[in-house]
C-alpha positions in Angstrom: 0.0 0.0 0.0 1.2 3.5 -0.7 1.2 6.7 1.3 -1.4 9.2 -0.5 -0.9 12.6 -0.8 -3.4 14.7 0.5 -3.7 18.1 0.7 -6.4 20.4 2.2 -7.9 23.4 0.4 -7.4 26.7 1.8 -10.2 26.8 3.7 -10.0 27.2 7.8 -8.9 24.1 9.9 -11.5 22.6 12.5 -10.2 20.6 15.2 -12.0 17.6 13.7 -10.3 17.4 10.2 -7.2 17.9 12.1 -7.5 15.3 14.2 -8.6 13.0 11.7 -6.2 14.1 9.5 -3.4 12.5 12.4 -5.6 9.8 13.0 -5.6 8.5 9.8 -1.2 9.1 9.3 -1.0 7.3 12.8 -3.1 4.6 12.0 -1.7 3.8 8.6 1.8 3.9 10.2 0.6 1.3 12.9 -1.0 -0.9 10.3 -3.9 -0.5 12.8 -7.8 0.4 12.3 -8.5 4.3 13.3 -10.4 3.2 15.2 -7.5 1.7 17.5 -5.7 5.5 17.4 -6.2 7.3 21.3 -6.9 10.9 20.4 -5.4 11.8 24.2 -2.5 8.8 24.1 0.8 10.5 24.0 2.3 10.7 20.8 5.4 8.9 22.3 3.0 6.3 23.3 2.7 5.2 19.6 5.7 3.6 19.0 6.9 5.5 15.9 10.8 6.1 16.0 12.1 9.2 15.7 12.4 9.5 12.0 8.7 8.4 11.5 8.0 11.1 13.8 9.6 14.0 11.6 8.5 12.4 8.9 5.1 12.7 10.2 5.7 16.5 11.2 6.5 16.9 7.9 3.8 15.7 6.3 1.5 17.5 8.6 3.5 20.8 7.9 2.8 19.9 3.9 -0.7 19.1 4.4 -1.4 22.3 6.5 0.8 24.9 4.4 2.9 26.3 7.2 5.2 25.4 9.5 5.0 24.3 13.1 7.9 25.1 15.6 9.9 21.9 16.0 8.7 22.2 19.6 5.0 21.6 19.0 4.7 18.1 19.1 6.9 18.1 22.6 4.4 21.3 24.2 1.0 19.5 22.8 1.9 15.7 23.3 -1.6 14.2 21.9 -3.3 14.2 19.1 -6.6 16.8 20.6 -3.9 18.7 21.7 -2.0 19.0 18.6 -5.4 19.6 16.9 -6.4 22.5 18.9 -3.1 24.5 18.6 -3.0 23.8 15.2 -6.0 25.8 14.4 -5.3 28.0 17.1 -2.5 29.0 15.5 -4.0 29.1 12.2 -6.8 31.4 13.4 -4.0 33.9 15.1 -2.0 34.4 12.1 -5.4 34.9 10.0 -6.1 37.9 12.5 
């Protein structure tokens, strides 16, 4: 099976399509059902080695259209976390 690209428009980020955005790369990188993914699991939890963690940072950074500070993941540890900064951040930088 291969890794998809996807890409989201430019419309604004909701906490939901976030999430399930990283639910979805987490799970496939498992080889698990999403529905297996903990939304409040630490992402260190997961199992993923470091270089499947920045490559997953950097498909999120692709996907989303801006950068995160390599920080983010260690400051927002889960996956609702992540989600709500993300469009947090999003929302700040629209103002």
């Amino acid at each position: 099976m291969t890794d998809q690209v996807t890409t989201r428009s430019d419309a604004a980020l909701t906490e939901g399509g976030v999430r399930d955005w990283l639910v979805g790369k987490i799970a496939h990188r498992l080889g698990v059902p999403t529905e297996q993914v903990n939304v409040d699991q630490y992402f260190d939890e997961f199992d993923l080695d470091s270089t499947e963690a920045l490559v997953l940072s950097g498909e999120l950074e692709n996907w989303l259209g801006f950068d995160l500070e390599t920080t983010a993941l260690w400051y927002h540890p889960t996956i609702n976390e992540l989600a709500g900064y993300i469009v947090e951040k999003q929302r700040d930088a629209k103002a």
